[in-house]
Structure formats: C-alpha cells, structure tokens
N, C-alpha and C positions, 0 to 999 in steps of 0.2 A: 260199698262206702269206703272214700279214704282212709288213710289214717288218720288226718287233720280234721275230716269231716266232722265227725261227731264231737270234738272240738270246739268248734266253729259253728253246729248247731245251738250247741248247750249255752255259748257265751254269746251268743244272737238273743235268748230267750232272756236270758240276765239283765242283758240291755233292755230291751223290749217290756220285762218287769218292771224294771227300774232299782232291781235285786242287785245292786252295789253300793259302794261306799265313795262318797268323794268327801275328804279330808276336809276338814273346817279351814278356812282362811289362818295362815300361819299366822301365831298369837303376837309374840314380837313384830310382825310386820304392820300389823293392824293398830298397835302400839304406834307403831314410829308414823304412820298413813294418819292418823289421828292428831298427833304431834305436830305434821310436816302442815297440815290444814291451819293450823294456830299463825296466826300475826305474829313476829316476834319473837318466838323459840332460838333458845343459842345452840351452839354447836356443844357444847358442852352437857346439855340437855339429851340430844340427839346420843351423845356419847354414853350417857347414864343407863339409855334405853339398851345400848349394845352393851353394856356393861354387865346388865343381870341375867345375861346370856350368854357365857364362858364357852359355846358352840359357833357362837354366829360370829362373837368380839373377834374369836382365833379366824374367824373365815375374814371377815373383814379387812383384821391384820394384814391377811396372806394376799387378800385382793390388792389393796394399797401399794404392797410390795412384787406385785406382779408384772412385768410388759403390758400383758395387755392394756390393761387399768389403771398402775403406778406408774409416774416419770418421777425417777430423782433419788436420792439418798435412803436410804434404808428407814421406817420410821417403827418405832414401839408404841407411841401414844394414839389411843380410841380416836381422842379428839383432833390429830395431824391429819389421821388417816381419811376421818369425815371430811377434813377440809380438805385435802389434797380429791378426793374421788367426790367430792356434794353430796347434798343430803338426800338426793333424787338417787342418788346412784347406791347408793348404802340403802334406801328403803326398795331398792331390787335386788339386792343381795340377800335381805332379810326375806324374802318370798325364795329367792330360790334357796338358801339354807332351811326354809320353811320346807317345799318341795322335793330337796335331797333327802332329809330325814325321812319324808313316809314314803319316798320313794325306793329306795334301797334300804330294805331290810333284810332281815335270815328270812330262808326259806328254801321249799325245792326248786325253784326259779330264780334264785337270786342273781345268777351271772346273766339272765336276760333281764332282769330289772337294771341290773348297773352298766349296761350294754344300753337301755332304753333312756335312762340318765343320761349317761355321755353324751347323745344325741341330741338331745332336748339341752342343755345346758352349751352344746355347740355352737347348735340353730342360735340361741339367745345371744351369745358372745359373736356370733355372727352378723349378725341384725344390729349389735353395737354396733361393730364397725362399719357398717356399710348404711347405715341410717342419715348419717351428716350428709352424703353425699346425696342422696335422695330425697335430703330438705327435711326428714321426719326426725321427734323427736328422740333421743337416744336410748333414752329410761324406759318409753311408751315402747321401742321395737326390743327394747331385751324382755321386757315381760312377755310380750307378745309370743315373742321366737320360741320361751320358756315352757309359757304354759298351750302353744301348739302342739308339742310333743307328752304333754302331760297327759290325755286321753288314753296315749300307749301305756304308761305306767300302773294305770288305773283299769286297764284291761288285763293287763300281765296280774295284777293282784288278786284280779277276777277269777282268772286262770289259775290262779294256786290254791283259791278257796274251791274252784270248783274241780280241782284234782283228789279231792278229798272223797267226792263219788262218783265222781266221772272219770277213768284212767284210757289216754290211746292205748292202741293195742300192741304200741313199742313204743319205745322214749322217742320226742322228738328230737331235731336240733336246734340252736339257738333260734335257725334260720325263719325256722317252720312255726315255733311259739311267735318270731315276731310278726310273720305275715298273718297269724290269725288274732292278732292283737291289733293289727294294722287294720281290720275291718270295722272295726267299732270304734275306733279313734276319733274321727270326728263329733259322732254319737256323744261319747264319753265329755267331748270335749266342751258340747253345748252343757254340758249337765255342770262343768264346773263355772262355766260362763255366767249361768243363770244362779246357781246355789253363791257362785263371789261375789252376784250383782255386777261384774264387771261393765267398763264403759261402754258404748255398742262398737267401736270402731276395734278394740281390744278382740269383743267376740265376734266380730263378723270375721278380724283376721285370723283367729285359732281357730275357726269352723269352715273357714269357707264361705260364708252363708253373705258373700257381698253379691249387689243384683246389680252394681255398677262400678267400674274398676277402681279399684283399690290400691294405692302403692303400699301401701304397709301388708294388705295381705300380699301383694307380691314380693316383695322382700324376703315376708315368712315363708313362702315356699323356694324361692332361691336359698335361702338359708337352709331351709331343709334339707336340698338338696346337695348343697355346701358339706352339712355336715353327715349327709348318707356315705358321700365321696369318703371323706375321712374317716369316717367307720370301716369302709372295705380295703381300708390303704390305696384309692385311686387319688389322682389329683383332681379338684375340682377347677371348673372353667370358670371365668369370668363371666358377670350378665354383659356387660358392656367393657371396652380396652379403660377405663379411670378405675374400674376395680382391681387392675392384677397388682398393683400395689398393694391396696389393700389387703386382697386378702392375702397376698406374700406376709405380710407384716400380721396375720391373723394366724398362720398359720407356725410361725414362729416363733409367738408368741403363745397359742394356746397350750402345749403341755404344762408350762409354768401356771398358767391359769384354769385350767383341769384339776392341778393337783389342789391347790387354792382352794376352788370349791368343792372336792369330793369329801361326800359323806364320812365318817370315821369308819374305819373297817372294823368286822365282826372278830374277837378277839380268839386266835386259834385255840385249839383247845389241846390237851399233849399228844395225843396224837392225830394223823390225820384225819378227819371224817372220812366215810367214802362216797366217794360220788354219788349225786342225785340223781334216783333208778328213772327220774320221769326226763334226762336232760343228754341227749345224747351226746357226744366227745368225740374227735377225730381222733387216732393214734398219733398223727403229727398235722400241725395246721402251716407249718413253715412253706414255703415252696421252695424247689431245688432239690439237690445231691444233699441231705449230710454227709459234712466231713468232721470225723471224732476228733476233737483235738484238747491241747490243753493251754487255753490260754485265762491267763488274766483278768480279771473279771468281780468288780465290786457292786453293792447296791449302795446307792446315794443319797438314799431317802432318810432325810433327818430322824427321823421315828421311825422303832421298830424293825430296822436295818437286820434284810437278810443275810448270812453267811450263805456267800453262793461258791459253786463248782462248775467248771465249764463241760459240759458234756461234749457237745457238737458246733457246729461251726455253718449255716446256711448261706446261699446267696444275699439273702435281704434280711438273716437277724442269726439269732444265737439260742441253742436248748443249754438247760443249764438243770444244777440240781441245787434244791436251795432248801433251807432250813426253817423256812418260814412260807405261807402261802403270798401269791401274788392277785388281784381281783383280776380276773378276767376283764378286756376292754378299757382299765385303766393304762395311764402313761405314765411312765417310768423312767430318770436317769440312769443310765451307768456308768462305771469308770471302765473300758476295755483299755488291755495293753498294762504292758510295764511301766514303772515310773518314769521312763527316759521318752515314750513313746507313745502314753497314752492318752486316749481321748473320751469324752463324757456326751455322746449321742440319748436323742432321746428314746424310748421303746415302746409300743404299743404290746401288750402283754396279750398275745392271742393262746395260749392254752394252760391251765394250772391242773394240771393231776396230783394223785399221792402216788408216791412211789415208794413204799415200804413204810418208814419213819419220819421221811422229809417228801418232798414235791418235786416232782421234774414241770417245769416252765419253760415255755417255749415264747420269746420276744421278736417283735419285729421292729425294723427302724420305721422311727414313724416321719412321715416324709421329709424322707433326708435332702440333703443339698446336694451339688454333683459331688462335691469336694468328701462330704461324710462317705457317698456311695464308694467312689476311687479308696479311700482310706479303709474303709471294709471288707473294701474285695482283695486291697493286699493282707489283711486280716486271712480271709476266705483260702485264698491261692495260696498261702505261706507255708514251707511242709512243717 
C-alpha cells in the first residue's frame, strides 16, 4: 500500500458514512439573502447588516477598494461601498467571508487549507470576470466558482480530524494532501448543495451532475482551471481569443483582491512553532541558482508588517528572513531596491519555515509582466 493509500481509504469511508461536517449557511449572508428577497430595502439597511460584522464590513471595505471590484476614489462608507459593488455583489462576499472563516483555520494542515482557499476564491473571482461575456449572471458564477472548490476544503478538514487516528507512514506534501482531497470533492460538494438547498443550476455546476450542457458549469471548470494555472505560477490560456483581455485584467488585478478577501491570520505566538510533523516541506521551493545577496527589501502589508532581511536572490523571486510568519500560498507586496530604484512587485509566498527565532521565507513573483521580469533579473545578475 501507498503512502496516500490508506489516506484515501479512510477519507472514502467518512464520505460514504456521511461522518463529516458541512458548516451551516454563513449567518450574515442568510441575513442579508432574507433582506435582499424584501420589496424595498435601502442600502442603508443592507449597510446595518454589514455593520454588525466588523469581519465582513473590513472585507467589504477592502472589496469596494479593490481592481478587481472597485472603480474610483478611495471610499470608507458601508453604505458607498454597497452602492458602488450592489447588493447582489456584497451578499457574495458575505458567503465567501462566510466560507473563508471555516475554511482556514489552525491546524496540522492549515497551509493546505489556505492553499485550497486561494483556489476556490480564484475560480469565483474568475467566473466574475468572465460571466458577462458568456451572458451569465455575475453574482450566480462567483458563488458558483466559490462553492465548487469548497468540497476541497471540507475534505482537508476531514483529513485533519481523521489524522487524529489515522497517521501515513511519512508526512505528506501539500501536493499529496491535495490530490487525496481532490477525490471526494465533488462528493462533498453535493452534500453542501443539498444541506444550503442551493438552486439546481448552482448545484448541478459545483458537482458536475449536468446531463445537458451547461455554460455556467462550464465556466466553473475553466475557472478552475484558470485558477490551478495560478496556483503553480503557469500562465493560464484563454477559452476563446475575447478572453485574454479579460483575464489579463484578472490577473492584475487579483493580488489586490486575494489580500481583500483573505481570512485574518493566526496570530504568531513568541516564538516559532515547529513545523507540522504530518506536512511535508521542501528545503527551497524557489527555482534557479541562489545567489546570497544583500538587497533591499520591505513588507507592505498595512498590518502586521514584517521586519524583513534579504538572504538570497533567485531567478523568479527572493528568500528572505523575516521576523514575522508569512501564510504559505498567500500574495504579497514588496518594496525591492533602494529609494532611488525601487519597485513594489507582487509575491506569491511559496515557503515559510522557522529558522531559529524568526522564519526564513521564500517568495515568488507572481505573474510578472515582461518589464517586472527584466527589472528582476537586473536585481538577479547585479554583483
């Protein structure tokens, strides 16, 4: 028997029992789903709802003020930001802040939970953008997109309760948790379909389970696969030549709207923990030569801003040592370079270890332009 085998037995049976959990319909969302049904509701109402949710208000905020989702001047008001995004659009946020929360939590798997997030929150920002053109509704493909990937998330938690008396007989890698997570996905996926009631066109596209073609499930599996590409750092292709606009403009737009909607992270604790014995770790996930250097190098993140060190220097990103953790699979600013010379690239954060007191992090650019790449590599080649 594999390693993964017995894995993958044990979380077949769970399924099969029906021995899981799928999370109650997010309460705020069910709120405002209730509200949005009423004749006549103001925006100001809609606003009150986001209001008594100081989780979701800040996500919405950061939605409003995003590319993807915001056009236009900065705004601080509940009530701007409803009106600028609709009320259609903010009772999809409110599910996937619903979503984010039991989706990523602590645990020994938590970097393939927030890995399994990303994706599922991709696919959905994905299926925004690419819905108008395929005549579908915009709100109907982000949930869609959302809760297709949610199955995964719901099988990883499977997996961390069932670590409890079932251990492989080495850790695996993220790679190996997600492909035995990826077998019960659609599984999982009906079980949320039927316990949310969702509409049939919603479940038929997060399962599959269409017996005649579907443009909305088709969407959610190009989006899927939209957002597998940007999980691996590949570029994804176009369904058809009216998309590479699109998703050009999706893709330069989504770190800004990653960081929007990610979960609040687990707050460090003084020293580092150590690594999760069930989760295996490369020694470097970069590719290329490191080359040891010493440059320049800030974190930009309004919150929690790590004191970082430059360690090394790769083809395609930067190892650094940093005083604060970074979540595996989230996106990242930085400021690289001196005052006179530098520049604020985005970073897909592929590795977070402890190294002694602080973390050695390992970042990759996350699909850079030609111009970021050139500006890089004179970074790279610089003695």
């Amino acid at each position: 028997m594999s390693n993964t085998e017995a894995m993958e037995r044990a979380l077949t049976d769970v399924v099969s029992r029906g021995d899981f959990v799928v999370p109650p319909y997010p309460a705020v969302a069910l709120r405002l789903q209730r509200l949005l049904k009423r004749e006549g509701y103001g925006v100001g109402e809609v606003a009150d709802v986001l209001a008594a949710d100081a989780a979701l208000a800040a996500t919405v905020l950061a939605a409003a003020n995003s590319a993807l989702l915001g056009v236009g001047a900065p705004i601080t008001s509940l009530s701007r930001a409803v009106n600028r995004l609709g009320a259609r659009t903010v009772g999809s946020i409110a599910v996937a802040s619903g979503v984010g929360a039991v989706s990523v939590t602590s645990g020994v798997l938590q970097d393939v939970k927030f890995r399994v997030w990303r994706r599922a929150m991709t696919c959905a920002l994905a299926c925004q953008k690419l819905a108008g053109a395929r005549g579908l509704v915009p709100e109907d493909a982000f949930l869609a997109g959302l809760l297709y990937g949610f199955g995964r998330s719901i099988a990883v938690a499977s997996l961390e309760q069932l670590l409890k008396t079932h251990q492989p007989p080495r850790p695996l890698s993220a790679s190996e948790w997600l492909n035995i997570a990826e077998q019960q996905r659609a599984a999982l996926a009906r079980a949320v379909a039927k316990n949310w009631q969702l509409p049939p066109s919603i479940a038929d596209a997060i399962t599959g389970a269409v017996h005649e073609k579907s443009e909305l499930n088709e969407l959610v599996l190009h989006a899927d696969r939209v957002a597998g590409d940007l999980d691996a750092g590949r570029m994804p292709q176009a369904h058809v030549p009216a998309e590479i606009r699109l998703i050009d403009e999706l893709i330069a737009a989504l770190p800004g709207a990653l960081e929007a909607f990610a979960p609040p992270a687990p707050q460090p604790t003084t020293r580092p923990s150590p690594p999760s014995a069930m989760l295996a770790k490369p020694n470097h996930a970069l590719d290329g030569e490191l080359r040891a250097k010493s440059l320049a190098i800030a974190d930009r993140r309004t919150k929690a801003a790590a004191t970082l060190t430059c360690i090394a220097v790769a083809p395609t990103g930067v190892e650094v040592e940093s005083s604060r953790p970074f979540q595996e699979s989230s996106v990242v600013r930085l400021s690289v370079g001196e005052a006179n010379s530098h520049f604020e690239p985005w970073f897909n954060v592929v590795l977070c270890v402890p190294s002694g007191s602080r973390y050695r992090v390992e970042l990759e650019l996350f699909s850079p332009t030609r111009e970021t790449r050139e500006q890089w590599r004179s970074f790279y080649e610089a003695p």
